[in-house]
C-alpha positions in Angstrom: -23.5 -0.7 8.1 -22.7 2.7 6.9 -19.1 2.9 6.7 -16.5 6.7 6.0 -13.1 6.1 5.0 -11.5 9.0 5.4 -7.7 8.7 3.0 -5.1 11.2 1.2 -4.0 8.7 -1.3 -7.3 8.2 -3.5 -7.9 7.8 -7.2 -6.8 9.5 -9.8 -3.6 8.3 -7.5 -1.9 4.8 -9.0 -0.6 2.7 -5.4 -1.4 -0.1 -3.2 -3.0 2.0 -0.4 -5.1 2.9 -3.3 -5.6 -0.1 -4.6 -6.6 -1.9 -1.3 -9.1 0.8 -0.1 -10.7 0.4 -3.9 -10.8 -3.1 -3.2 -11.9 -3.3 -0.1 -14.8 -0.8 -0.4 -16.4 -3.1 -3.4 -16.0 -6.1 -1.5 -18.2 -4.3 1.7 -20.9 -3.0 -0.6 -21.2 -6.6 -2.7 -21.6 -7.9 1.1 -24.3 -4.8 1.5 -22.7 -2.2 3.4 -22.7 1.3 2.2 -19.1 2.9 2.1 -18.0 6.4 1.0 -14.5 7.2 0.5 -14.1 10.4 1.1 -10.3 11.5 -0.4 -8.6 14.4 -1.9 -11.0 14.8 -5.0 -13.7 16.0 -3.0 -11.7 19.1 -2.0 -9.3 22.0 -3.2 -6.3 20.4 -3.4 -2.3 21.7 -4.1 0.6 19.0 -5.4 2.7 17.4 -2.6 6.2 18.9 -2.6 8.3 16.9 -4.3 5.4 14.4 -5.3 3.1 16.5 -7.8 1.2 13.4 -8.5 -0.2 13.4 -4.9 -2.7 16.0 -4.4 -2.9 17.3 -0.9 -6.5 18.5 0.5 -6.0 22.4 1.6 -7.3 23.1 5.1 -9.9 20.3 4.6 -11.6 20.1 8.5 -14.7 22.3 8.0 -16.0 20.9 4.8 -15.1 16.9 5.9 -16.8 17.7 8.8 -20.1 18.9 7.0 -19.8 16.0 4.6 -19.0 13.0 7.5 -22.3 14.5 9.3 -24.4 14.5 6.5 -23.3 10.4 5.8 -24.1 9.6 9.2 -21.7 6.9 9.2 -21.9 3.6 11.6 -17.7 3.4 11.6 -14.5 5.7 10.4 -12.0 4.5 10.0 -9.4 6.5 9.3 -6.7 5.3 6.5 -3.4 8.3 5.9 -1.8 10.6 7.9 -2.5 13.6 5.8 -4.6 16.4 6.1 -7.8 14.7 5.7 -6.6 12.0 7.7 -5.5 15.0 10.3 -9.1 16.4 9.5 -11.1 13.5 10.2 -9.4 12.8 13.3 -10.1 15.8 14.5 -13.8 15.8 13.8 -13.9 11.7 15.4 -12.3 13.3 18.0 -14.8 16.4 19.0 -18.0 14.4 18.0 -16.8 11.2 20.4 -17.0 9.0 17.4 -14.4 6.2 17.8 -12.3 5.7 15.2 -10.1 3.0 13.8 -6.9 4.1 11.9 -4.1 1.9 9.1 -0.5 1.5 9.0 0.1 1.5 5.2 3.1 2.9 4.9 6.5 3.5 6.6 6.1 7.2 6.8 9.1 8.2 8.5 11.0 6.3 6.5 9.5 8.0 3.6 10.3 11.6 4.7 13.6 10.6 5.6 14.9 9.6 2.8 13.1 12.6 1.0 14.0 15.4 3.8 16.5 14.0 6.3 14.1 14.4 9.2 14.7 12.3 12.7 12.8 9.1 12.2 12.5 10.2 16.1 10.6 13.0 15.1 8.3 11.5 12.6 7.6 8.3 14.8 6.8 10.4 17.6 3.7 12.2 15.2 3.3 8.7 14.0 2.8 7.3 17.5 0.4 10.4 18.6 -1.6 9.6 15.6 -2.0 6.4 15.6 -3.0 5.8 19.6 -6.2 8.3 19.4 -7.6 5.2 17.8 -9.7 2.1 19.2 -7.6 -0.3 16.8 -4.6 0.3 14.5 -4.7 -2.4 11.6 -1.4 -3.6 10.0 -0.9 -5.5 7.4 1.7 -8.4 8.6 2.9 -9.8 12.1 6.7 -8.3 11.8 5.1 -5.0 11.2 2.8 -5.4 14.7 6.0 -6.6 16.5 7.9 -3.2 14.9 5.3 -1.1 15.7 4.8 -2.2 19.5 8.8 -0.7 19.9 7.8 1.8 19.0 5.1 2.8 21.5 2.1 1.6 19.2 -1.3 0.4 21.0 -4.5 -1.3 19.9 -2.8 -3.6 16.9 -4.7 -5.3 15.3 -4.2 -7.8 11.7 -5.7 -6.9 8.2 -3.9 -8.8 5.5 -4.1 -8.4 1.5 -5.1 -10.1 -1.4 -4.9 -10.1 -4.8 -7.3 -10.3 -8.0 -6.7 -13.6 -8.6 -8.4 -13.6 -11.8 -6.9 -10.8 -13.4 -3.2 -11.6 -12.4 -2.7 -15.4 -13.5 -0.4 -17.1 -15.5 -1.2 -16.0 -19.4 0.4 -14.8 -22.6 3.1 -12.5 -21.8 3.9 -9.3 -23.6 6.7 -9.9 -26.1 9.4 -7.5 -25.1 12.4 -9.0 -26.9 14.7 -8.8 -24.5 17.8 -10.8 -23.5 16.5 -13.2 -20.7 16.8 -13.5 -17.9 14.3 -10.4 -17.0 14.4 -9.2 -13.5 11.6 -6.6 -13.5 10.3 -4.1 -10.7 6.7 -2.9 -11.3 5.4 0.2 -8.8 5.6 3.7 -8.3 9.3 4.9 -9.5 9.8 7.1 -6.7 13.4 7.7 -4.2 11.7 5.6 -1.2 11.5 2.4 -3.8 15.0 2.4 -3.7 15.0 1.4 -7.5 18.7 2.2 -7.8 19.7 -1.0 -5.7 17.8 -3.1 -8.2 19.6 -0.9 -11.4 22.9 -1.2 -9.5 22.9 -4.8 -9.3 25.1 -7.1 -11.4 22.7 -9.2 -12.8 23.2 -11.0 -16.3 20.2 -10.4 -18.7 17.6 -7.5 -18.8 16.2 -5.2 -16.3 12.7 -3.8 -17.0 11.2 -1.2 -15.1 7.1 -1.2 -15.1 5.8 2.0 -13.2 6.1 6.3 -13.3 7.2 8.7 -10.9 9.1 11.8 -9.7 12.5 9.5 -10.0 11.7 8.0 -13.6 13.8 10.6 -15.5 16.8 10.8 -13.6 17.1 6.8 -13.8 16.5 6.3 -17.2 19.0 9.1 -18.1 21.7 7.1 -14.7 20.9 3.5 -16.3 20.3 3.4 -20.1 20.9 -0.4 -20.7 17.3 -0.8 -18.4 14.1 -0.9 -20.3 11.7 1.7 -19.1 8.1 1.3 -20.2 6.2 3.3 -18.3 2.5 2.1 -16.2 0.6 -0.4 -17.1 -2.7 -1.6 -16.1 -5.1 -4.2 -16.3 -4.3 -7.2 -19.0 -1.5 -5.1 -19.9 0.3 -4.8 -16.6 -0.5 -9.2 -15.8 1.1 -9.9 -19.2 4.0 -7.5 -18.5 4.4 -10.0 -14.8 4.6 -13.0 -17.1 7.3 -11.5 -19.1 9.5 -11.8 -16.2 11.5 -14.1 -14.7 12.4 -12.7 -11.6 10.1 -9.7 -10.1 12.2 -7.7 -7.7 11.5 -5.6 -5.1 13.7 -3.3 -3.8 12.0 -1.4 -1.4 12.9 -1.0 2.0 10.2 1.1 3.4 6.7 -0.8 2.0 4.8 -2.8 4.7 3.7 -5.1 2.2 3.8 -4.8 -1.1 0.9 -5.5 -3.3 2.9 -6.0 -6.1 4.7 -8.9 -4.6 1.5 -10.9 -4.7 0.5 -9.7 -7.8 3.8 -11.2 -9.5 3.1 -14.2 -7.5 0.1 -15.0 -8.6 1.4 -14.5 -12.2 3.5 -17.2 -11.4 6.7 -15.0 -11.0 8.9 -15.6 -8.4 10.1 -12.6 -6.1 13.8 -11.8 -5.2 13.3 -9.1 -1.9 15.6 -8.0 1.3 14.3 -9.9 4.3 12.4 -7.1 5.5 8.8 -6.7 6.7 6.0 -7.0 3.6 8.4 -9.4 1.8 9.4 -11.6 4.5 6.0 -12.1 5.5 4.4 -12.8 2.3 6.5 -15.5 1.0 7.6 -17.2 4.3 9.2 -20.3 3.8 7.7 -21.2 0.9 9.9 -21.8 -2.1 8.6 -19.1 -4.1 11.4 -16.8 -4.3 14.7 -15.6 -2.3 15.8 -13.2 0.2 19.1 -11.5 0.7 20.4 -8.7 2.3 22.3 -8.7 -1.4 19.5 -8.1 -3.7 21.3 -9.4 -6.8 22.0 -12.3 -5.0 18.3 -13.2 -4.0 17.5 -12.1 -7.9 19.7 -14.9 -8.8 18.7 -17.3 -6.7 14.9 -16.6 -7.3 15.4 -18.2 -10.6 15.2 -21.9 -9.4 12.0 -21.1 -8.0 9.2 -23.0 -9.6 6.4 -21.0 -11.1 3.4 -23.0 -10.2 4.7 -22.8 -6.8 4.3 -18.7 -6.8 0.8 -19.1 -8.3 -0.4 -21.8 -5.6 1.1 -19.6 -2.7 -0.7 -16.3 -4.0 -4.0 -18.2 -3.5 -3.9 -18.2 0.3 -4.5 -14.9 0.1 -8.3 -13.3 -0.9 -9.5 -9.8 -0.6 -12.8 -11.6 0.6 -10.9 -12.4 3.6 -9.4 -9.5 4.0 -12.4 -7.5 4.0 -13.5 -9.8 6.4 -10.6 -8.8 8.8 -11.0 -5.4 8.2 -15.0 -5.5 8.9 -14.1 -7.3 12.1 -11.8 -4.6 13.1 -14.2 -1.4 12.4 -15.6 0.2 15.9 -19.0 0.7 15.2 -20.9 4.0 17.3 -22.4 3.1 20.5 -26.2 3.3 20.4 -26.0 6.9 22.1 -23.5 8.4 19.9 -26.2 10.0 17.4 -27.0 12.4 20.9 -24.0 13.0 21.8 -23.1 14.0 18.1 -25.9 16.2 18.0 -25.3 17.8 21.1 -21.5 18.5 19.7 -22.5 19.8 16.3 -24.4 22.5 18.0 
């Protein structure tokens, strides 16, 4: 099958929407499918207000257009709500290709918290979005049941997974720190909510693993944390393994890659009981959650280790890609006329 994703968050871009659409596009073509990604590098592009590091795709519709028709793809599926996700929806839309769309990302809680808009307002785009599509994956069942008050149709399930291989239990960096460490790795960015982690009163060291827009302003606010900047590959697992507690602060992720990425480093997670956290560990005893983050830091610690790295192996990006094949609408048989016809 020849399958577009269509996505505003692309490489050179360091996240977990990255990171799962990288993932997942390797697993499809080792199964042999052919996917192109089509994302921001492919067009002129200006930085994201407040988010430089994003690079926004300017007035993107003609050229995506011209390139999806050249692919000829079997499926889109259609993974932001940017202007090439905006773009692409468009074009699905005036061709008659069905489409399938992703809810990555809280974005209304995201411009919120950077603009004070209505979450009424943004939901409302959100919803429009979203129900032009045959399916609408999500990543975990309190995010469907959130959704679904919201007015959302067509929900369907596509989990995560993590490189097992890469993040595992191994040698961790030597940071010489007082212990215990409580460390958050991801994007340092306002909708994180870093601060509540920084704030907390929490014997020990804090370590912050990541960049972002937010990184100066904390490190100048909390000067007793350890700031060291991203990390990746070896680097980044051993920097898991340093930890004793990884936490996670956010209140806006739908998952959170990096929760199972410290999991399966054998680091237990302290997290509010929200959706991505909540779902991911469960009831299994491989971490704590509390509305008082300091408090589920602390009690994270009893968490047993191998524990973490057993529960992280449930989860497999060959079954997610699985899910995510199984929720693709592939073109009708008549849809190469029809496109045709349309293009004209």
């Amino acid at each position: 099958m020849k399958i577009a994703i269509v996505s505003d968050a692309w490489e050179p871009q360091v996240n977990g929407v990255v990171r799962t659409l990288r993932t997942v596009a390797e697993e499809l073509r080792k199964a042999g499918h052919i996917v192109e990604v089509f994302g921001p590098d492919r067009f002129r592009t200006i930085p994201c207000p407040t988010y430089p590091e994003i690079r926004l795709a300017i007035l993107p519709g003609h050229r995506l257009r011209k390139l999806l028709r050249d692919f000829k793809p079997d499926a889109v599926h259609i993974a932001t709500e940017g202007p090439l996700g905006l773009a692409a929806r468009s074009v699905a839309r005036k061709l008659y290709w069905p489409f399938t769309t992703s809810f990555h990302t809280k974005f209304a809680e995201y411009v919120h918290a950077r603009t004070k808009l209505p979450l009424i307002w943004s939901y409302a785009f959100l919803r429009w979005f979203h129900n032009g599509a045959a399916r609408v994956m999500v990543a975990t069942p309190s995010l469907e049941a959130e959704l679904k008050t919201h007015g959302f149709k067509n929900l369907v399930r596509w989990s995560r997974g993590a490189d097992l291989d890469l993040f595992k239990p191994r040698e961790p960096v030597d940071l010489d720190l007082p212990r215990p460490i409580f460390a958050y790795v991801g994007r340092v960015a306002v909708e994180k909510n870093i601060g509540a982690f920084l704030e907390a009163d929490l014997r020990g060291s804090k370590l912050v693993v990541g960049d972002g827009p937010q990184r100066a302003e904390l490190e100048k606010k909390y000067p007793r944390a350890t700031f060291v900047g991203a990390k990746f590959g070896e680097d980044l697992a051993r920097h898991y393994c340093a930890a004793d507690v990884f936490v996670f602060p956010s209140r806006t992720d739908t998952f959170g890659l990096v929760v199972l990425e410290a999991l399966a480093c054998g680091v237990p997670v302290a997290a509010y009981p929200l959706t991505g956290p909540m779902d991911v560990l469960g009831d299994a005893p491989v971490g704590a959650l509390d509305e008082d983050i300091a408090v589920a830091a602390v009690k994270a610690l009893q968490a047993d280790r191998a524990e973490c790295r057993k529960h992280a192996e449930t989860y497999s990006w060959e079954a997610s890609t699985r899910q995510f094949l199984g929720n693709l609408e592939p073109f009708p048989g008549d849809v190469a006329m029809v496109t045709a016809t349309a293009a004209e």
